[in-house]
matplotlib code that plots the C-alpha trace (Angstrom):
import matplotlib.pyplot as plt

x = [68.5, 66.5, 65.0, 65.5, 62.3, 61.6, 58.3, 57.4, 54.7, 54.3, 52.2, 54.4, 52.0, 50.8, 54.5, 55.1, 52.2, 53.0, 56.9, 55.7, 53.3, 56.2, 59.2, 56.8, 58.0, 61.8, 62.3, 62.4, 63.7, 62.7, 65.6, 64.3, 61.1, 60.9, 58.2, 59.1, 60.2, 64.2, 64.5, 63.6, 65.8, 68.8, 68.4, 68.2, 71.8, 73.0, 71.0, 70.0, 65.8, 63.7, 60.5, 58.8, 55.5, 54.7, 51.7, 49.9, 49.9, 53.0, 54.3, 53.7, 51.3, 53.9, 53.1, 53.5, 52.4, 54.9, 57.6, 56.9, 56.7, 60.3, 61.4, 60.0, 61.9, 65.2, 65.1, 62.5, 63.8, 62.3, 58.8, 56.4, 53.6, 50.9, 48.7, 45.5, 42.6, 41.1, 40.6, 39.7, 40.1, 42.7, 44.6, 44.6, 45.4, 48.1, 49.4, 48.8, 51.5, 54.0, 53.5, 52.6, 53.0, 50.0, 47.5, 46.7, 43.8, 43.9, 43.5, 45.9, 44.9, 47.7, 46.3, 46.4, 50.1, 51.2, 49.5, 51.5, 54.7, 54.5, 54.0, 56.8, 58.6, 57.8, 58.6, 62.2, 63.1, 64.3, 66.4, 68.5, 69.2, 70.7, 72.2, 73.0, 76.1, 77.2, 80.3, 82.6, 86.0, 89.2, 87.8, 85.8, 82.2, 79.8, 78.1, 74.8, 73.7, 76.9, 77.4, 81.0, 83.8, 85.4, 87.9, 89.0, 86.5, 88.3, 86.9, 88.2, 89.4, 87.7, 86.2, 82.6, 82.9, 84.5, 82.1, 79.4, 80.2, 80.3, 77.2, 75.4, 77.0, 76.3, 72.8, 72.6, 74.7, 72.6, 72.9, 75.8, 74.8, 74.9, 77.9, 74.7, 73.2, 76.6, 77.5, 73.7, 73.1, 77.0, 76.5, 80.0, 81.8, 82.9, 86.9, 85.6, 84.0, 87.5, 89.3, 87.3, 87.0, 91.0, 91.5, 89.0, 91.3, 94.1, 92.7, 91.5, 92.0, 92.1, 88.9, 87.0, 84.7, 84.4, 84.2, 81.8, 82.1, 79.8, 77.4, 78.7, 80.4, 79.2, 81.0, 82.9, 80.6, 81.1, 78.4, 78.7]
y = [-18.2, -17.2, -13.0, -11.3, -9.7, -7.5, -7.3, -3.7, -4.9, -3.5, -6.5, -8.9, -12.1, -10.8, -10.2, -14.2, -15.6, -13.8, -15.0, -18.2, -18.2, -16.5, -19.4, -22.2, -21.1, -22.2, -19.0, -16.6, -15.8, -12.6, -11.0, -8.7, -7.8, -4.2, -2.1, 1.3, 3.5, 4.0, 0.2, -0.1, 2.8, 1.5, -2.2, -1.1, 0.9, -2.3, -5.2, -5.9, -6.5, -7.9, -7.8, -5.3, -6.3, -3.2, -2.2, 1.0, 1.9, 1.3, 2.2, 5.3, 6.2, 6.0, 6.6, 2.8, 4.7, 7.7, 5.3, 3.4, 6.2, 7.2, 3.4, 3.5, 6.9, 5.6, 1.8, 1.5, -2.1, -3.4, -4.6, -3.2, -5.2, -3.2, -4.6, -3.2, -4.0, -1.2, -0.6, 2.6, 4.3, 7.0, 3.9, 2.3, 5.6, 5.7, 2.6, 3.0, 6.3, 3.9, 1.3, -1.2, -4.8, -5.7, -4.5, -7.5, -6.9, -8.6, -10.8, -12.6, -15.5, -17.5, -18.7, -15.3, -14.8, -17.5, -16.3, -12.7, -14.3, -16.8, -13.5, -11.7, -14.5, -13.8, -10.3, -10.9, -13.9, -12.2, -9.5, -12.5, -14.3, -11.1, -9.1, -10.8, -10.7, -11.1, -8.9, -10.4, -8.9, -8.0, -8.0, -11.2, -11.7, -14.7, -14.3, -16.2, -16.2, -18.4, -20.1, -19.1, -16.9, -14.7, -11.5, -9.2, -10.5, -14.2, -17.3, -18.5, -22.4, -24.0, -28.3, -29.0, -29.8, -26.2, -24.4, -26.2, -24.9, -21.7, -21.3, -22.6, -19.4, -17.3, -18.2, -17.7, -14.9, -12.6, -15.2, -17.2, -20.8, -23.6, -26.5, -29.0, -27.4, -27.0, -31.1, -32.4, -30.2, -31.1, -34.6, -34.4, -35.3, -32.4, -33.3, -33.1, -29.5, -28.8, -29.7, -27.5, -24.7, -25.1, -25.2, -22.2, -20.2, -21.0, -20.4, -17.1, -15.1, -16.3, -13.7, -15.5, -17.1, -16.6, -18.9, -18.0, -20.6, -22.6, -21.2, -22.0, -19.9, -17.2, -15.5, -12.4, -9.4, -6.0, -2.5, -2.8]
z = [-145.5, -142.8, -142.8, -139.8, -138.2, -135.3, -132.7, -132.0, -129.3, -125.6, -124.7, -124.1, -124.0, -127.6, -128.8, -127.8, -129.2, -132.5, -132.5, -132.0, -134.9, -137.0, -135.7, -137.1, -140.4, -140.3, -142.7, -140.3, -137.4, -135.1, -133.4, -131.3, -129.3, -128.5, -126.8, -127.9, -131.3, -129.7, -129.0, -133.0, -134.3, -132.4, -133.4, -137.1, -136.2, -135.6, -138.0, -140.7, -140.6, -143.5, -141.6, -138.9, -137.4, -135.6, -133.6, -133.9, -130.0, -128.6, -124.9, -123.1, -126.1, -128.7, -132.1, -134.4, -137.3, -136.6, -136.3, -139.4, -141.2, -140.3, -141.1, -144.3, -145.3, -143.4, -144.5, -147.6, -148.4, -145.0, -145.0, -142.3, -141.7, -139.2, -136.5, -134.7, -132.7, -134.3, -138.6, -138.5, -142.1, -140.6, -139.4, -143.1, -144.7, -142.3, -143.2, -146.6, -146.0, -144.9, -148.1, -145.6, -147.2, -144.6, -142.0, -139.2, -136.7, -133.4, -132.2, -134.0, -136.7, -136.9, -141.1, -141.7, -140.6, -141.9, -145.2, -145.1, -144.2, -147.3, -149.6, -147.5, -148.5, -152.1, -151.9, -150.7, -152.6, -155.3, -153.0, -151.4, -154.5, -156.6, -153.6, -150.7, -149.0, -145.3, -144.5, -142.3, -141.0, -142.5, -145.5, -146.1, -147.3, -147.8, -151.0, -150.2, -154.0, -154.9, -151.2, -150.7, -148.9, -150.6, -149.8, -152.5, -154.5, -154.4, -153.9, -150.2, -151.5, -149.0, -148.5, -148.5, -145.1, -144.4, -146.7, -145.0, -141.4, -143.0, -144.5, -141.6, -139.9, -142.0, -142.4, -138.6, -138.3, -135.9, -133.1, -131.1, -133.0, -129.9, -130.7, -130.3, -133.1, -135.5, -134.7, -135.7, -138.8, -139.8, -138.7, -137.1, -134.2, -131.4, -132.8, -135.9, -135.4, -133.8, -137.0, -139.4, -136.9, -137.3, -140.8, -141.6, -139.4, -140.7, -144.4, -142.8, -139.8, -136.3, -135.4, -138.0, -136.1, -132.6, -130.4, -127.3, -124.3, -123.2, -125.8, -129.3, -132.6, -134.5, -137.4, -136.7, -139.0, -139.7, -139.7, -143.2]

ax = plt.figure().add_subplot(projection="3d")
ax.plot(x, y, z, "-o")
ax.set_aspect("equal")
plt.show()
């Protein structure tokens, strides 16, 4: 399972340097850099975040702190994680407003993230394991807590090679997964990949997993 995390940084350089320092831990995974409070609001329409890192100055002399505010009274399971230049004690209280998990001056320190994303992990652990559940068209679900497919609240009868192909999805479900990837974590032939791609349909629906040209597959969600 990897947890889904957004950027909210106007300097792009800084925004890349901190993705990369998050990346190193194969956990998670950020989605989306954005530079401004609307970029955020409509991503969170659309995803589902575990993790914000959000600056206190953002573009055009945006409000952070306002914005994180209104995340934590719209979306109070996401975890907001603030970072500053400046540590002011009207910054803190701020953040201490929002229930920040953490408050991270800059420059970066890449022990120091590494250290709030290992308690982030913490944090969320339990969430995943009780609750989890990736909903997929007509009906279907992946229930990450018991690793399979299910509709109607049925087990999907599936191999452990189609299960597997599944749950690799799933777990990447926010991106179009490249074949490349799919055939070395599978250890399978491109035929191979064909066949189970063929049989899950069939066990299924054709929309099931989409299949996006020249890029790879990705599993066919829902909004809800």
């Amino acid at each position: 399972m990897q947890y889904q995390v957004i950027i909210v940084e106007d300097e792009i350089l800084s925004a890349i340097y901190l993705q990369k320092i998050i990346e190193e831990n194969n956990d998670f995974k950020v989605v989306s850099i954005a530079k401004n409070a609307q970029e955020v609001l409509n991503i969170l329409k659309k995803e589902k975040i575990d993790v914000i890192f959000i600056d206190i100055m953002l573009q055009n002399n945006q409000s952070g702190t306002k914005l994180a505010l209104e995340i934590a009274k719209k979306y109070p399971e996401i975890i907001l994680v603030f970072a500053s230049a400046y540590s002011e004690e009207q910054m803190l209280q701020d953040a201490a407003k929002a229930k920040a998990f953490a408050y991270l001056l800059k420059p970066y320190r890449p022990k120091e993230i590494k250290a709030t994303l290992m308690l982030i992990k913490e944090r969320l652990h339990p969430r995943y394991e009780k609750n989890r559940k990736l909903y997929l068209i007509e009906g279907y679900y992946y229930d990450f807590k018991h690793e399979r497919l299910c509709k109607n609240n049925q087990e999907i009868p599936l191999s452990k090679e189609e299960l597997a192909l599944i749950k690799l999805l799933a777990k990447n479900h926010t991106i179009i997964l490249d074949k490349e990837t799919i055939l070395n974590h599978l250890n399978i032939t491109n035929e191979a990949l064909r066949a189970l791609i063929y049989r899950i349909r069939n066990s299924t629906c054709k929309a099931l997993i989409q299949n996006h040209k020249r890029f790879g597959y990705k599993l066919a969600t829902t909004k809800s």
